[in-house]
N, C-alpha and C positions, 0 to 999 in steps of 0.2 A: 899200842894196846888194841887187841881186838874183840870189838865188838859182837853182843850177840844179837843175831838180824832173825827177823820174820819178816817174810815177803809172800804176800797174797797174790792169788794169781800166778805164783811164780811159773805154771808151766802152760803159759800162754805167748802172744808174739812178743810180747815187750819182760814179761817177769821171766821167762826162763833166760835171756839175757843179761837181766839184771844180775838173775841168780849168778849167772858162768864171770861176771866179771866180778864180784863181790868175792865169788872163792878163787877167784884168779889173785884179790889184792889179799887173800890170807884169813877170811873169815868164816867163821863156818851158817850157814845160812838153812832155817830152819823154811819150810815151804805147808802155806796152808791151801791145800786144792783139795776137790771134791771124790779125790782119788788118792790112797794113799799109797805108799811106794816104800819099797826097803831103803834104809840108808844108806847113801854110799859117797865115800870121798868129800866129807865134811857136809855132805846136806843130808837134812834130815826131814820127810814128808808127816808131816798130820793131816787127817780127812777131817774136811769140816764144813761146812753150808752157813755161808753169812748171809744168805737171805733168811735161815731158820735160823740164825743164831745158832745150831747146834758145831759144836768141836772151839769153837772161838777162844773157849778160857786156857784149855792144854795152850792151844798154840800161841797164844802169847805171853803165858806165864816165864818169867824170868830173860823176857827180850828187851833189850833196851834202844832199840831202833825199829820200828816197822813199816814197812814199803808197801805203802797199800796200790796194787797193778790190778785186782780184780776188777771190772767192768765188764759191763752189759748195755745191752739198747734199753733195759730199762732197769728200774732196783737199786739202781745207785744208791741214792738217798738211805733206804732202809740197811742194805746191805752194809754201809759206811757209820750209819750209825751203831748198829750192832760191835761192829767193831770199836768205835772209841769207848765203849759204854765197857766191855772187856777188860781194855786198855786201861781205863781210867782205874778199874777194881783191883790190875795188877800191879798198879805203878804209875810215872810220869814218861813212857818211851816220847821218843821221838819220830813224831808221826808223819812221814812221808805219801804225799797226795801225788800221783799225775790226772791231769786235768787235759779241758780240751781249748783250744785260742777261739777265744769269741764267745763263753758260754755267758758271759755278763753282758752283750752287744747283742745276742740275737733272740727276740722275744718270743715266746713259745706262751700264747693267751689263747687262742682258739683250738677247738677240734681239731681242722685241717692242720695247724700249727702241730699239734701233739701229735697228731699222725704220722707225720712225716719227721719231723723236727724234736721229738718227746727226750731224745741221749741229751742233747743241750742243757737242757731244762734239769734233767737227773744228776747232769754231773755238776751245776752253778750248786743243787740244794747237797748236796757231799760236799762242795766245796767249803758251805758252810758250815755245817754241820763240823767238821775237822777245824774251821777256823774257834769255833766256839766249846769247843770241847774242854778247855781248860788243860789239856795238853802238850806240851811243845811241840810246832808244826811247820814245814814246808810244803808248797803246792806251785806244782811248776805245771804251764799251760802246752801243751804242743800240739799243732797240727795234726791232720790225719795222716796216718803211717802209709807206706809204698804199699803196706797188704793190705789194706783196706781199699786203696783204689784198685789196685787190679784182683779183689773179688769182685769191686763193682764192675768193674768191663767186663769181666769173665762173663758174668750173669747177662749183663747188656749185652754182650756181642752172643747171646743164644738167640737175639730175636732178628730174624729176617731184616727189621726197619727198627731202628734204636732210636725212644724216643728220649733227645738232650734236653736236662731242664736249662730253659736261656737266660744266659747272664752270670751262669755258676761260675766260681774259677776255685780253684786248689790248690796250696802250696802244700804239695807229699813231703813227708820228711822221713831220716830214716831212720829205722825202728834201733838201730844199733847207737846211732847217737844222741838219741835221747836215754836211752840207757845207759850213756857214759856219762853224760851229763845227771840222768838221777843219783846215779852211783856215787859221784863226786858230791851233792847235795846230800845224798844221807850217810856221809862220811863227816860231813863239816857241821858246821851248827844249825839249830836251826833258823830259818830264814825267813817265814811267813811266804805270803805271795812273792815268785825270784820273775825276772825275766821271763819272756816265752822263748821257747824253741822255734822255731822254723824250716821248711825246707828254702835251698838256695833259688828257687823257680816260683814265677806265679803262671798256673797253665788254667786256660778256659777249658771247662770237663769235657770240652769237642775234642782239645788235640791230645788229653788226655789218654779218649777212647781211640783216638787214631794211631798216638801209638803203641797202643796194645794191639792195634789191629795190624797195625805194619809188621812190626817183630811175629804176631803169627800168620803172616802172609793170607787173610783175611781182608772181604770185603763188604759192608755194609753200607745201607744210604741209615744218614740218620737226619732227621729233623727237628728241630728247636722247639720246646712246649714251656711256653709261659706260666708258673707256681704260682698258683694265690696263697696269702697270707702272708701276716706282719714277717715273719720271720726266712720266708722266700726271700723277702724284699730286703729284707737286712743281708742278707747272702751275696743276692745279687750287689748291694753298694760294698761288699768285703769286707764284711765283719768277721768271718769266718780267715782272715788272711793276717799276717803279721808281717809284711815286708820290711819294715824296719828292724826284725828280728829274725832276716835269714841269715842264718849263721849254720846251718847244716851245707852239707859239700855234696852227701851224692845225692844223685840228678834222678827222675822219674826214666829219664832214659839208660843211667849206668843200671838202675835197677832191673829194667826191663832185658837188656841184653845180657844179665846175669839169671834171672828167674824164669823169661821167659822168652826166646830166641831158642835155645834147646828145644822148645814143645814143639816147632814148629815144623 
């Protein structure tokens, strides 16, 4: 039986994937972004702004699963809430959250904290938000995606001396199978909080940015800069990590000699 899907964000690094395997398994998949687009080949675009609330109620009228992939570095919260609040007026969907690993572990109470660390703190209160909504709900946690760390090298390696915050470390995972894995969760029931995702490596953000700099035959000194705040400090002892939950396969480095070994 095929399902009728909304998915937020769908044409971002994680929801336009989502989208391509959802109509690879036969469904037709409805796409709420801030652009809208002619229909083609079973997806259908509506334009709509979850942080105004405006376009929300077209685009979930008559969905019975929705993939909420929208994100930002900040707006979470409101954005997520606008949507169940839709959701709820339309029906009981099946409401699909991805989330980020560690947002319950690493505290975000000061200035400096929100400054730096403010996604964390936005995506724990979405999280809740969708747990309390009163409608059926999954929220699966994953690491930071392979494109998120090589925009940060990218940026890092513009500067002459790249300064590393110490003690970081990262497990990248890849954007494709978390996707396959969301897919398969909003196929099946719902779940409430599943497992986390992972990548199969844990890397300190030095050899991270080293090898982005290797693959583009680049040289920089970089130097270690010690982050104040509760939530540095929780980074630093790995909260932000899931080792007992690496179950992703490709590697910070198959990614890089696919992405970016040609630029060089």
């Amino acid at each position: 039986m095929m399902a009728r899907i909304l998915v937020t964000g769908g044409t971002g690094t994680l929801g336009r994937l989502v989208v391509s395997r959802l109509r690879e398994a036969g469904h037709d998949v409805r796409v709420l972004s801030r652009h809208t687009g002619e229909a083609a080949d079973g997806i259908e675009y509506v334009a709509g702004d979850l942080s105004k609330g405006e376009g929300i109620d077209a685009a979930v009228e008559g969905a019975e699963i929705i993939v909420h992939c929208a994100g930002s570095a900040k707006g979470d919260e409101v954005k997520t809430r606008n949507l169940v609040r839709a959701a709820a007026r339309a029906g009981t969907p099946h409401l699909v959250y991805i989330s980020v690993v560690g947002v319950d572990r690493i505290p975000v109470v000061s200035g400096v904290d929100r400054a730096m660390f403010g996604y964390f703190a936005a995506k724990l209160a979405a999280e809740r938000v969708v747990a309390d909504s009163g409608l059926p709900w999954t929220t699966l946690r994953a690491t930071q995606f392979h494109e998120l760390s090589l925009m940060t090298a990218r940026q890092m390696a513009k500067l002459p001396v790249i300064p590393v915050p110490a003690g970081f470390r990262f497990q990248p995972v890849d954007a494709g199978e978390v996707a396959a894995r969301l897919v398969e969760l909003t196929l099946g029931q719902p779940a409430g909080l599943v497992p986390d995702i992972a990548g199969p490596r844990v890397y300190a953000m030095a050899d991270l940015l080293r090898g982005y700099l290797r693959a583009r035959r680049k040289h920089r000194m970089m130097v270690p800069v010690r982050l104040p705040g509760r939530a540095a400090r929780a980074i630093r002892a790995g909260a932000n990590l899931a080792p007992e939950r690496a179950v992703g396969h490709r590697t910070w480095e198959d990614f890089l000699a696919e992405r970016v070994a040609h630029e060089a």
